[in-house]
C-alpha positions as CSV (number, residue, x, y, z in Angstrom):
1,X,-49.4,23.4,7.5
2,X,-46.1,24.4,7.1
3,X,-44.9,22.4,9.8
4,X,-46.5,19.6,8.5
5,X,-44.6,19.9,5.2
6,X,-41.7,20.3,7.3
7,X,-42.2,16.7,8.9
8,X,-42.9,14.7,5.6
9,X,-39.7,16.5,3.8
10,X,-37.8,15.2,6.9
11,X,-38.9,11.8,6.2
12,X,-38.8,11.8,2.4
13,X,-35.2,12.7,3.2
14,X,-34.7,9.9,6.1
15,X,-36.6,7.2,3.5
16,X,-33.8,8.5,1.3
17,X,-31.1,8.1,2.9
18,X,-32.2,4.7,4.1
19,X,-32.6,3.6,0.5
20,X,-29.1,4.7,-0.3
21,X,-27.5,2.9,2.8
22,X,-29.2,-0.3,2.0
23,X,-28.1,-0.1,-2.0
24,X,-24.4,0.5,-0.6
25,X,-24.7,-2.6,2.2
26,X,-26.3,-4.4,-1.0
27,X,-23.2,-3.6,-3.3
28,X,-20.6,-4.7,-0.5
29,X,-22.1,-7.7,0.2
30,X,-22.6,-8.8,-3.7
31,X,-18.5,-8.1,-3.6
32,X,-17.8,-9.7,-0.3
33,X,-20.1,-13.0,-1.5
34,X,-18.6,-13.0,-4.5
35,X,-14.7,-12.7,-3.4
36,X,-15.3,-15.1,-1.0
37,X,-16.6,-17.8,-3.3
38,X,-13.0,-17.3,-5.4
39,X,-11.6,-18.2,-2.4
40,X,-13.6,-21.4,-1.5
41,X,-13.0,-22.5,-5.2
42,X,-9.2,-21.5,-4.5
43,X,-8.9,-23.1,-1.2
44,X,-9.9,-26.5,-3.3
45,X,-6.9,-25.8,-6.2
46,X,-4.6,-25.2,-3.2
47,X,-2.8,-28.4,-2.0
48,X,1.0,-28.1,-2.3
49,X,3.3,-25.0,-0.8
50,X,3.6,-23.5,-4.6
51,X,-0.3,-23.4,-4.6
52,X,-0.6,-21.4,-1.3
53,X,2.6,-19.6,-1.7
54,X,2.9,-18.8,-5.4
55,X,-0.7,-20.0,-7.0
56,X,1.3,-22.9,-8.4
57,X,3.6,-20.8,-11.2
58,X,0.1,-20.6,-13.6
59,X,-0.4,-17.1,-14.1
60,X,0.3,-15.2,-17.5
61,X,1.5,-12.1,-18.0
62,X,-0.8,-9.9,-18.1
63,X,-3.2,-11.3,-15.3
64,X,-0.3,-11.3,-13.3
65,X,0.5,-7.7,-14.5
66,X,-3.2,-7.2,-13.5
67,X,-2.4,-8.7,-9.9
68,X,0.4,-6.7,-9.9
69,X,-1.4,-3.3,-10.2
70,X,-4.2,-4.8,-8.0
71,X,-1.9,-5.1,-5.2
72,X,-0.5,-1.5,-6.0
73,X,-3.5,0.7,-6.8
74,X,-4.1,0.6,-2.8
75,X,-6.7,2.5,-1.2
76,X,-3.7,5.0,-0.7
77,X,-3.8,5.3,-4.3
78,X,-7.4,5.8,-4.5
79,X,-8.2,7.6,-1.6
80,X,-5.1,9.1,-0.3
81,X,-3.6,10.9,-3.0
82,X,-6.7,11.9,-4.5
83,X,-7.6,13.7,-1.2
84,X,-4.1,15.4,-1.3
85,X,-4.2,16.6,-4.6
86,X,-8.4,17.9,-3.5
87,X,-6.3,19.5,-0.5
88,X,-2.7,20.6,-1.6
89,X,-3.0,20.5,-5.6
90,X,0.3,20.0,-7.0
91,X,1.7,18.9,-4.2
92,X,-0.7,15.8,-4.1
93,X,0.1,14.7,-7.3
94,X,3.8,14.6,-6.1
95,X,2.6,11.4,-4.7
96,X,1.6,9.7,-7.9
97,X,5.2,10.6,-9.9
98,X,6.9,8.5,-7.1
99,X,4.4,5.7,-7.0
100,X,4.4,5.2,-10.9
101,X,8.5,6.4,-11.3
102,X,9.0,3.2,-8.5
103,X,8.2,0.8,-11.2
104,X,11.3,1.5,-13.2
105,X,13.6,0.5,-10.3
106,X,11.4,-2.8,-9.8
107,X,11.8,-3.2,-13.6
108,X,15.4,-2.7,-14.7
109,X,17.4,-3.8,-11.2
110,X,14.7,-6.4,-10.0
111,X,12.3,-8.3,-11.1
112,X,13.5,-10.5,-14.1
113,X,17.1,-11.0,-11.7
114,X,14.2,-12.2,-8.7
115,X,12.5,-14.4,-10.3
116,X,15.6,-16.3,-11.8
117,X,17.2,-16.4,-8.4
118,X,14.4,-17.2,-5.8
119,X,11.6,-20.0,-4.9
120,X,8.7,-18.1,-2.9
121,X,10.4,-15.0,-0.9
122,X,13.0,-12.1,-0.7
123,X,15.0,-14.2,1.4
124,X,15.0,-16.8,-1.1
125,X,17.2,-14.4,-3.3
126,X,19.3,-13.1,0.1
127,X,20.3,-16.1,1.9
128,X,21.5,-18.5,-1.7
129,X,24.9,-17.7,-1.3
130,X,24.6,-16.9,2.8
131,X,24.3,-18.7,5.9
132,X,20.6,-19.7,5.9
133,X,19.7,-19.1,9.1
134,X,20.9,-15.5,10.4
135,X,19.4,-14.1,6.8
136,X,16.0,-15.5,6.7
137,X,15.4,-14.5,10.2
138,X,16.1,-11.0,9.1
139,X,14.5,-11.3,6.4
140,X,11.2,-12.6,7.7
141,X,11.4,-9.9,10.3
142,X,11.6,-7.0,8.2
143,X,9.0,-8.6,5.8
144,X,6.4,-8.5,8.8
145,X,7.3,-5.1,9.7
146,X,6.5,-3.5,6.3
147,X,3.5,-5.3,5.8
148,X,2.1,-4.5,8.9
149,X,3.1,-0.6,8.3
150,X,1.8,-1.2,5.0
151,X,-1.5,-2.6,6.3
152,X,-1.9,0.4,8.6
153,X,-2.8,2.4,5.8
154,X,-5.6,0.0,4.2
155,X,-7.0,-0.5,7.6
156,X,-7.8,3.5,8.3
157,X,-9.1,3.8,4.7
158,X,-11.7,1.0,5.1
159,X,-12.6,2.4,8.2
160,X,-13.2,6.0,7.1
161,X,-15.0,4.5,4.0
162,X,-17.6,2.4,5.6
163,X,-18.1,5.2,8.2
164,X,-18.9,7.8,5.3
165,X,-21.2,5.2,3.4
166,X,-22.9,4.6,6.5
167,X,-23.0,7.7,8.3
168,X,-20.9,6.0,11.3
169,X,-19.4,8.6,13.1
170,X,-19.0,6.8,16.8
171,X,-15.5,5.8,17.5
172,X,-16.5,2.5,18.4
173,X,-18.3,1.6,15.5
174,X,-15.5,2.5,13.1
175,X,-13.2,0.5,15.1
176,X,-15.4,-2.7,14.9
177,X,-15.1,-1.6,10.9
178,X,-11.5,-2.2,10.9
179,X,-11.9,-5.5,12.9
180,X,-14.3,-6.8,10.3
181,X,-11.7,-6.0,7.4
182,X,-9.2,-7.7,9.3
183,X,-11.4,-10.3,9.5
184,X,-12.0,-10.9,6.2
185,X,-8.5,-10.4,4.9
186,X,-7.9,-12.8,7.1
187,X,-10.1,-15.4,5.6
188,X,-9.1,-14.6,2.0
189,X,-5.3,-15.3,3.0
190,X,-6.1,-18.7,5.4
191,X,-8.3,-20.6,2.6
192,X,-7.6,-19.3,-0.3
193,X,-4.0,-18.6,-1.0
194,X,-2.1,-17.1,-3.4
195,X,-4.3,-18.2,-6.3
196,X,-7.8,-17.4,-4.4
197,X,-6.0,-13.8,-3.6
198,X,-4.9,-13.3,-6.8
199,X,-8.2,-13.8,-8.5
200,X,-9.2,-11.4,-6.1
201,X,-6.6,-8.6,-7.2
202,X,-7.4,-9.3,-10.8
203,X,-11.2,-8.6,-10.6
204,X,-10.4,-5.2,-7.9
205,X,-8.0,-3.7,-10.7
206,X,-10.6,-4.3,-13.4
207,X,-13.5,-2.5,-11.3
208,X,-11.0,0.0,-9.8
209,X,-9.8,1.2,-13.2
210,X,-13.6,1.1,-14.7
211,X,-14.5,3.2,-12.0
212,X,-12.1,5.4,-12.2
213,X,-12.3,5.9,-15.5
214,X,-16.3,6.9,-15.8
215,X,-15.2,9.5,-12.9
216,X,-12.3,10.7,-15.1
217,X,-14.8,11.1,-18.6
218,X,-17.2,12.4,-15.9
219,X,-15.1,15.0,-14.6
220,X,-13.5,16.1,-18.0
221,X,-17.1,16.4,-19.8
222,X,-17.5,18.5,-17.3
223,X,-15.1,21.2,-18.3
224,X,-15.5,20.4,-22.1
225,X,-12.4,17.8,-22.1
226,X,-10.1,21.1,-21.2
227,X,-7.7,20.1,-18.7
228,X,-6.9,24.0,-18.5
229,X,-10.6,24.7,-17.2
230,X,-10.6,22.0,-14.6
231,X,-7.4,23.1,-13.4
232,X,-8.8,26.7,-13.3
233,X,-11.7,26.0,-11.5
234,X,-10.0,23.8,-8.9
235,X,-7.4,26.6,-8.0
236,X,-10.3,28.8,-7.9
237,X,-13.0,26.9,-5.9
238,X,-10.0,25.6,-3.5
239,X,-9.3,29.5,-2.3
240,X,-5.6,28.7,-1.8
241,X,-3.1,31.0,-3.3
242,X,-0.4,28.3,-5.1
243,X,-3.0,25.6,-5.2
244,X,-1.0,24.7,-8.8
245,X,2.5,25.6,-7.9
246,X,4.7,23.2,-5.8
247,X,5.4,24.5,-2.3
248,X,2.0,24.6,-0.5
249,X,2.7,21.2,1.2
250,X,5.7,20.5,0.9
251,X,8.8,22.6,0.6
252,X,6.6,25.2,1.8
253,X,8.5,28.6,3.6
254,X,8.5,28.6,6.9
255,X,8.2,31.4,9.5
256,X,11.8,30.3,10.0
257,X,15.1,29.5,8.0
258,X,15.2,26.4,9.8
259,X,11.5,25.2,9.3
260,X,11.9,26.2,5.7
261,X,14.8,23.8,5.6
262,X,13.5,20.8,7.4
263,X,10.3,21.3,5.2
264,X,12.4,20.6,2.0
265,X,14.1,18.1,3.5
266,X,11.1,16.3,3.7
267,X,10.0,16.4,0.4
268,X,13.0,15.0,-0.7
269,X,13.0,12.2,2.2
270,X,9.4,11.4,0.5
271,X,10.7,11.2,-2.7
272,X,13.2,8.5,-1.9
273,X,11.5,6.5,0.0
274,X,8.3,6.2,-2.9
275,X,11.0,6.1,-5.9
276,X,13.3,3.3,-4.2
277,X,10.7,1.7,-1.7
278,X,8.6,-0.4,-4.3
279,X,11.5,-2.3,-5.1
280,X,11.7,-3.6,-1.3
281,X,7.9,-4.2,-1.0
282,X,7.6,-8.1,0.4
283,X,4.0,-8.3,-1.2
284,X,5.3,-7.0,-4.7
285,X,8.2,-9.2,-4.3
286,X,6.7,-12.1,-4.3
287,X,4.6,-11.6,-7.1
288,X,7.7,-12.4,-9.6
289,X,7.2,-16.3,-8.4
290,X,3.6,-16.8,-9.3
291,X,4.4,-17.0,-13.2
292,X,6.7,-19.9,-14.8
293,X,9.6,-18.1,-15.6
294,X,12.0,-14.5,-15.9
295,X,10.3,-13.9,-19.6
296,X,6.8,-13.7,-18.4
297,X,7.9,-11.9,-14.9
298,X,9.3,-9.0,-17.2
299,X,5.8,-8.7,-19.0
300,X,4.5,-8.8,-15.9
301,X,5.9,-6.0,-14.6
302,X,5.5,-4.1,-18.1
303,X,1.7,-4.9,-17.9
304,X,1.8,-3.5,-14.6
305,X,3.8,-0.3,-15.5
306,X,1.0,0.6,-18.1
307,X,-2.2,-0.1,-15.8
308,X,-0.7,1.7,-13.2
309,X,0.4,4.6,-15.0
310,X,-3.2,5.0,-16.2
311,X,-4.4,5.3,-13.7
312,X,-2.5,7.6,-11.4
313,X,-3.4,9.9,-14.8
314,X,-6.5,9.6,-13.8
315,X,-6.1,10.2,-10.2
316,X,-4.8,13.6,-10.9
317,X,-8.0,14.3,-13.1
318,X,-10.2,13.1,-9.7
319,X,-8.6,14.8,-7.4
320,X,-8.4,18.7,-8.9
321,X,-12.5,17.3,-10.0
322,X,-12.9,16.9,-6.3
323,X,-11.3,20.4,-5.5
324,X,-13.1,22.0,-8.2
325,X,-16.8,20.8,-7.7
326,X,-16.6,20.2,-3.3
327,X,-15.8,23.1,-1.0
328,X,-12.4,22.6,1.4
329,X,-14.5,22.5,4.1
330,X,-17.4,19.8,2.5
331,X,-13.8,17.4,2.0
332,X,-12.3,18.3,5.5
333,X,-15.4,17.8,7.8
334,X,-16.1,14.7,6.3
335,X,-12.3,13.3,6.9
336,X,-9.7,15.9,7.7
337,X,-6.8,14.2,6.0
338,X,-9.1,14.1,2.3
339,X,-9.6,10.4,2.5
340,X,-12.9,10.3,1.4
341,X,-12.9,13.1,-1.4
342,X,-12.9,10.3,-4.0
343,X,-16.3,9.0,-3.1
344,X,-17.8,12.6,-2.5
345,X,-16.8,13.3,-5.9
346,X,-18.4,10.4,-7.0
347,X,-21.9,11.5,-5.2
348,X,-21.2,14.7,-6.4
349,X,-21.2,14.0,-10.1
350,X,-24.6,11.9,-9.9
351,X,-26.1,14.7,-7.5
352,X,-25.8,15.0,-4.0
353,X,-29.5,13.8,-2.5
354,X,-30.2,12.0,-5.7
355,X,-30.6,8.4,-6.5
356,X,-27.6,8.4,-8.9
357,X,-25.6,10.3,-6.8
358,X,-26.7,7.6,-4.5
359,X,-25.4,4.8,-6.9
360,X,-22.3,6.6,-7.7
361,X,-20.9,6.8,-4.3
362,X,-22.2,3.3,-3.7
363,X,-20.2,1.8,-6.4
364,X,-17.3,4.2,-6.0
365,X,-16.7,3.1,-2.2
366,X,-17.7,-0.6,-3.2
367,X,-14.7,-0.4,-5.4
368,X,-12.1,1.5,-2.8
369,X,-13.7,-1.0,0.0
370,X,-12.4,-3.9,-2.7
371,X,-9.0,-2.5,-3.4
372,X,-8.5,-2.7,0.5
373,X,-9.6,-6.0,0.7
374,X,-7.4,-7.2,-2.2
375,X,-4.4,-5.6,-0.9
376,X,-4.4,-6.4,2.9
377,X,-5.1,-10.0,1.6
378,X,-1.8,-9.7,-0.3
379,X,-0.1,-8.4,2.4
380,X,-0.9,-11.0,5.1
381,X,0.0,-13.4,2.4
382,X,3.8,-12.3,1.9
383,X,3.9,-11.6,5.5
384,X,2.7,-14.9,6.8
385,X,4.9,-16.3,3.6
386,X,8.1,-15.4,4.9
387,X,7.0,-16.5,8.5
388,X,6.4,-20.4,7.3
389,X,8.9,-20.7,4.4
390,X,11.5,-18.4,5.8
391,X,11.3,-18.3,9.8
392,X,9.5,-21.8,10.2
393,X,10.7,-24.3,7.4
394,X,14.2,-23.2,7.3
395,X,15.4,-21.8,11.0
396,X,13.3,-23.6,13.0
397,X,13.0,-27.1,11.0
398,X,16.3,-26.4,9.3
399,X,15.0,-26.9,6.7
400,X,13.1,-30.3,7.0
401,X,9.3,-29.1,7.6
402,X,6.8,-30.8,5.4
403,X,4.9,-28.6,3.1
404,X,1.4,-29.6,4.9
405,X,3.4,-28.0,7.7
406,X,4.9,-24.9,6.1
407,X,1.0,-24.2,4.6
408,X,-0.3,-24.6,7.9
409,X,2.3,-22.4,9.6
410,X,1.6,-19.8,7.0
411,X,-2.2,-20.3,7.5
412,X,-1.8,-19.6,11.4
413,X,1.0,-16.4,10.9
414,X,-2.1,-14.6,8.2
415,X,-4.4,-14.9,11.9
416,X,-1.4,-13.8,14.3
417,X,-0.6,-11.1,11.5
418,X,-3.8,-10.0,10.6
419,X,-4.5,-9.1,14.4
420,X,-1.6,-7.4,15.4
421,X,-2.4,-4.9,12.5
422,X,-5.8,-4.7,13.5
423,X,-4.5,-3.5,17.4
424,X,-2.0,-0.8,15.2
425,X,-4.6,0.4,13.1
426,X,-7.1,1.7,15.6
427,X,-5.1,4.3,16.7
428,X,-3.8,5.7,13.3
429,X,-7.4,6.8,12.4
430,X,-6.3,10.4,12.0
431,X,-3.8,10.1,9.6
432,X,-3.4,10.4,5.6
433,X,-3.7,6.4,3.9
434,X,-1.3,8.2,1.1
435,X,1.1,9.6,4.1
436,X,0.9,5.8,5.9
437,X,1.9,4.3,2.5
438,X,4.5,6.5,2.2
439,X,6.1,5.4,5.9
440,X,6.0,2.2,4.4
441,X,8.0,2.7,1.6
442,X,10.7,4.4,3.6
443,X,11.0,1.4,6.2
444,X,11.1,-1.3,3.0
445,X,13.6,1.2,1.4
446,X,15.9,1.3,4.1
447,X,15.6,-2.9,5.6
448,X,15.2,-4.4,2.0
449,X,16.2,-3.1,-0.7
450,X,19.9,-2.5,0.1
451,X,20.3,-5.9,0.8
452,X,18.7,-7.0,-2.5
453,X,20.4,-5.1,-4.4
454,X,24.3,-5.9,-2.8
455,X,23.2,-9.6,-3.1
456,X,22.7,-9.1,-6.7
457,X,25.5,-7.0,-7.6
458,X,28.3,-7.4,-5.4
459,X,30.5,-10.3,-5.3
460,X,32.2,-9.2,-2.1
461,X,28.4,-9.1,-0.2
462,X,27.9,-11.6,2.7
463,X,25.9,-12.8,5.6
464,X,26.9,-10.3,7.7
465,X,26.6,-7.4,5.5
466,X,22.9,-8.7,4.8
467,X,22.1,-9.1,8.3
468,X,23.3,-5.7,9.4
469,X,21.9,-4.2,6.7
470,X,18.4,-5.9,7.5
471,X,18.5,-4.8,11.3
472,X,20.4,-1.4,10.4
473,X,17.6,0.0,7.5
474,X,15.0,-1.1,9.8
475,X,16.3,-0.4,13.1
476,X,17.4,3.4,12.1
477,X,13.5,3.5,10.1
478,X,12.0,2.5,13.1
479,X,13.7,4.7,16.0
480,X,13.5,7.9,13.9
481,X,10.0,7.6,13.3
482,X,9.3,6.7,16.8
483,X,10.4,10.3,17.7
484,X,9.5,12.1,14.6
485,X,6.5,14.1,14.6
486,X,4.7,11.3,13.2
487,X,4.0,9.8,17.0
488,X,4.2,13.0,18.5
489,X,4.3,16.5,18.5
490,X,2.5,18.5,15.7
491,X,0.5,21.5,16.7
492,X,-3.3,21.6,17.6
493,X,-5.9,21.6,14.4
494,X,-7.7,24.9,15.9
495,X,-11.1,23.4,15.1
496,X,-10.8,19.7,16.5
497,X,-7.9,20.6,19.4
498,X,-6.6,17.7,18.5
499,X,-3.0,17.0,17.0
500,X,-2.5,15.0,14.0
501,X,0.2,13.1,15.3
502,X,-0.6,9.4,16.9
503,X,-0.8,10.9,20.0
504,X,-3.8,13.4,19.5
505,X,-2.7,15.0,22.4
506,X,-0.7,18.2,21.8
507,X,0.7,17.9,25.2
508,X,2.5,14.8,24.7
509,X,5.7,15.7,22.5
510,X,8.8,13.6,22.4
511,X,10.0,14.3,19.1
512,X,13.4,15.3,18.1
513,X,14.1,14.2,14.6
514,X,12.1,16.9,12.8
515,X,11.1,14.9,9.2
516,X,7.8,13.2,8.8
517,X,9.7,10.6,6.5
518,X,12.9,8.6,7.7
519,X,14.4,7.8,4.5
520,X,16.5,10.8,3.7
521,X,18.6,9.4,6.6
522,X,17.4,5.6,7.2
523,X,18.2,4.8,3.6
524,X,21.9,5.8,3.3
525,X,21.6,4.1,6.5
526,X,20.7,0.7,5.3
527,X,23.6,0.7,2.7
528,X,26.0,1.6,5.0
529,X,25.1,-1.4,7.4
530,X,25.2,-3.4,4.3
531,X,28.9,-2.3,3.1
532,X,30.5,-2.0,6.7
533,X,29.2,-5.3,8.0
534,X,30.4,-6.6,4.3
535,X,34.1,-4.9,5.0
536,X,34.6,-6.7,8.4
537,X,33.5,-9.9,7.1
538,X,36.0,-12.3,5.6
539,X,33.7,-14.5,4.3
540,X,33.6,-15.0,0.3
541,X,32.1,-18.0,-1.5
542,X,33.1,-17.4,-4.9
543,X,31.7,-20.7,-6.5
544,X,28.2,-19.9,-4.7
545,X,28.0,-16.1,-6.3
546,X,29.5,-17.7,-9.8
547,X,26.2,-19.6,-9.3
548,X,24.2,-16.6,-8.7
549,X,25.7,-14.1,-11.2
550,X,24.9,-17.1,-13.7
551,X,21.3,-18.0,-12.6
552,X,20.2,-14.3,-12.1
553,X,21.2,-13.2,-15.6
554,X,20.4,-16.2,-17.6
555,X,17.5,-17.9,-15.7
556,X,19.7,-21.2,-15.6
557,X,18.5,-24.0,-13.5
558,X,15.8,-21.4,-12.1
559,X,12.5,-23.5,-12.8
560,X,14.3,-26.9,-11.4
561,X,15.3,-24.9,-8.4
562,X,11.5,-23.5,-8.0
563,X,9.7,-26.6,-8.8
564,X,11.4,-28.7,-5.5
C-alpha cells in the first residue's frame, strides 16, 4: 500500500511540474507573439534611415525615458545584482549605487550636448570637426566591441533562465537556448528597427517594474514593512559573518598584504568603470536621437533617472528577500553565480510546489526573459548602427551610400553581430550577468567616453587624439582583461572542480594583471591616448569647433543637420 501511495505522489508531483512548465512555455510565447507583432507593425512604419536608425525622431519624453530604462534595467540588473546582494549582501548592492549614480554623468556632461551635436551615432558627435574617415572607423569598432561584451551578459542570463524554468540542465540544451535568443534579437533588430525595438523596451520596463514591484510589497509584508527585520533575517538565514558590512566581496582581507591590496583595488576599478561607463554605452547613446530635439532628450534622461532609481530600490529589497527566505546552498546549486535567485524568490513567495508559486516564477522569468530580449535587441541595433551609417555609408561609400543601402547594411551587420555574440556567449556560462555588465562598462569607459568628452570640451582635441584614444581605451581594456583572472586563473570551486574563470580549467593560468576589472588602469589610459595623440597633432580647425561649442550648447542648426 505504501508503495502504492509512493507511486501516485510521484506522479501527482510529475503532473505538477508538467502543468507548471507548460504555464511558463505558455507565458513566453504570449510575450514572444506579442513582441514580434510590434515588430511586423514596426517593420511597415520603417522606410527611411531615421526610421530604422532613430524611430524617425517621434518619441516623447517620457516613453523615451521609459526606453531609456528599458534598455538599462538588463537582466544584469534583474538577475545579477539581485543574486549578489542574495550572496554577498552589502556588497551586491554596491552594484546598484554605480548603475543608478552613472546617470548623473550621462545627464549633466552628455546627453542634451549629444543630441544637439549628432545625427544617429557617437561618431556623429566625434568625427564633426575631424577627418571623417580615421574617426568613424574607430568609432564603429569600439561600438561593436562593447555591444558584443555587453551582449555576453544577456546571453548567459537567458540561458540560465530558460534552463531553471524548464529544468534544462544538459549543456547542449542551454546552448541551443542562447542560440534561440540570438535568434530572435536578431529578428526584432532586422524588421523592426529602432521604432519596433523601442516599443519593445517600453512595454519590458512597464512589466519589469510591475513585477518587481509586487515582489518588493511581497517581500516587505513579509517582515511587517520593517526594512530592519528583513535585513535581520537575511544576515541571519545567509550564515555569513558581515553579510551587512562592506568587505565580504569586495575589499575583503586577504591571507596576504598583497591580496588585501589588489582586492581593494578592485573595488574601486568597479566603481569607475559603472560610474563613468554609462556615459560611453553605444546603445544608451543613441537613444538621445530618437526624440526631436535637446529639450525632450534632457526629460528623457530625467524620466529615466527616476524609473531606474526605483527600481534598483527595489532590487535591494529582492535580493536580501531572497537571502532571507532561500538557503545559500538552495541559490548556489541552482546557479552558482546567484543568477537565478530573483525567480526563486518569486516561487518562493507563492509557495514552492504550489500553483501560485508556479505562476510567480512563470511571470517573474517571463519578465527577466523580456528584459533580455529588449536589451540585446538594442544592442544589435547600435551595433549594426554604427556599422552601416559609420563604417559603410561614410568610409566605405564616402559618404554617398543611399539610405535603402545604409538600412540594408545595418539589417545584414544585426545577423553578422548577433552571431558572433552567440559563438562568445557559450563559453561564459559560468560567470555573474552583473560581473559581465560590469566588464562592459570598463571597456566603454576606457574606448568612448574619453573621446566624447575631449570632443566636447576641448578646443585643442583632434583626429589623432580621438583615434588614439579609441584604439588606446580599448586596446589597454582588452589586453588586460585577456590576462586577468577573468580568462584564467581563479582557484577550483571545491564542490564543482571547476574554476570560475573562462577557462574552467584550473590548470590553465596565464594571468598576470591581478584585477577582475580593467578600468582602474584602462581608463586613465584612454585619456592619456586622447591628450598625447592631441599634443603631437598640429591640427586645429577653429571655425569647425566655433561650430560645435555653438551647436552643442544652444541646439543651433541641430534639427536641420538631423533631418538630412
Amino acid at each position: 500500500m505504501s508503495t502504492q501511495v509512493l507511486a501516485d505522489t510521484v506522479q501527482v508531483a510529475a503532473e505538477a511540474e508538467s502543468n507548471h512548465q507548460t504555464l511558463t512555455i505558455g507565458l513566453f510565447a504570449v510575450f514572444v507573439a506579442a513582441t514580434l507583432g510590434i515588430t511586423i507593425w514596426a517593420s511597415r512604419q520603417t522606410r527611411t534611415a531615421a526610421d530604422f536608425y532613430a524611430g524617425g525622431r517621434s518619441f516623447t519624453g517620457w516613453q523615451n525615458g521609459l526606453a531609456i530604462g528599458g534598455d538599462y534595467m538588463s537582466a544584469a540588473s534583474f538577475l545579477g545584482i539581485a543574486g549578489t546582494i542574495a550572496l554577498y549582501g552589502y556588497d551586491g548592492f554596491l552594484y546598484s549605487i554605480g548603475f543608478l549614480v552613472a546617470w548623473l554623468v550621462a545627464l549633466l556632461l552628455v546627453a542634451e550636448l549629444m543630441r544637439n551635436t549628432g545625427k544617429f551615432t557617437m561618431a556623429d558627435v566625434l568625427s564633426f570637426r575631424m577627418r571623417q574617415r580615421p574617426v568613424r572607423t574607430a568609432a564603429s569598432l569600439s561600438t561593436v566591441v562593447v555591444s558584443i561584451f555587453y551582449l555576453l551578459a544577456q546571453m548567459v542570463g537567458a540561458g540560465t533562465l530558460v534552463a531553471l524554468l524548464l529544468g534544462i540542465t544538459s549543456p547542449t540544451a542551454k546552448n541551443l537556448v542562447v542560440v534561440g535568443v540570438g535568434i530572435l534579437m536578431i529578428v526584432y533588430v532586422v524588421f523592426g528597427g529602432m521604432k519596433g525595438t523601442t516599443w519593445v523596451q517600453i512595454i519590458k520596463a512597464v512589466l519589469l517594474i510591475t513585477g518587481a514591484g509586487i515582489m518588493t510589497i511581497w517581500v516587505l509584508a513579509k517582515y511587517g514593512f520593517n526594512v530592519s527585520s528583513l535585513l535581520g533575517a537575511a544576515a541571519e538565514n545567509s550564515g555569513k559573518e558581515g553579510f551587512l558590512q562592506p568587505g565580504l566581496y569586495y575589499g575583503k582581507e586577504g591571507a596576504t598584504t598583497w591580496a588585501t591590496i589588489v582586492s581593494k583595488l578592485d573595488f574601486i576599478s568597479l566603481a569607475l568603470a559603472l560610474v563613468l561607463g554609462t556615459a560611453g554605452l553605444p546603445h544608451i547613446l543613441i537613444r538621445f536621437y530618437t526624440v526631436p530635439d535637446s529639450k525632450t532628450a534632457r526629460k528623457s534622461v530625467n524620466w529615466a533617472i527616476a524609473i531606474i532609481g526605483l527600481f534598483y530600490l527595489m532590487t535591494l529589497v529582492i535580493g536580501f528577500g531572497a537571502a532571507a527566505l532561500l538557503s545559500q546552498k538552495e541559490i548556489t546549486d541552482r546557479n552558482p553565480a546567484g543568477n537565478t535567485a530573483a525567480p526563486q524568490l518569486a516561487e518562493a513567495l507563492g509557495g514552492v510546489g504550489t500553483g501560485l508559486g508556479a505562476v510567480m516564477l512563470s511571470v517573474i522569468a517571463a519578465v527577466a526573459f523580456a528584459t533580455i530580449l529588449a536589451v540585446v535587441a538594442g544592442l544589435t541595433l547600435a551595433s549594426s548602427s554604427s556599422m552601416a551609417h559609420d563604417f559603410y555609408a561614410n568610409v566605405i561609400r564616402k559618404g554617398k551610400a543611399t539610405e535603402k543601402e545604409e538600412v540594408k547594411v545595418g539589417r545584414i551587420s544585426a545577423v553578422i553581430i548577433g552571431a558572433v555574440s552567440i559563438a562568445l556567449a557559450i563559453p561564459a556560462q559560468s560567470l555573474n550577468v552583473a560581473f559581465l555588465v560590469a566588464l562592459a562598462f570598463a571597456i566603454a569607459a576606457s574606448a568612448n567616453l574619453p573621446s566624447i568628452l575631449l570632443s566636447l570640451f576641448w578646443k585643442r582635441f583632434n583626429t589623432r587624439g580621438a583615434t588614439w584614444g579609441i584604439y588606446g581605451g580599448l586596446g589597454s581594456a582588452l589586453f588586460l582583461l585577456l590576462f586577468s583572472p577573468v580568462v584564467s586563473g581563479k582557484p577550483a570551486n571545491p564542490t564543482t572542480g571547476k574554476s570560475a574563470s573562462l577557462f574552467t580549467d584550473p590548470s590553465i593560468d596565464f594571468h598576470w594583471f591581478p584585477l577582475d576589472n580593467p578600468g582602474l588602469v584602462s581608463i586613465p589610459l584612454g585619456f592619456l591616448f586622447a591628450i598625447v595623440g592631441t599634443l603631437t597633432s598640429r591640427e586645429l580647425d577653429k571655425a569647425k569647433w566655433a561650430e560645435m561649442e555653438v551647436r552643442s550648447l544652444t541646439g543651433a542648426h541641430a534639427e536641420k543637420a538631423a533631418n538630412h
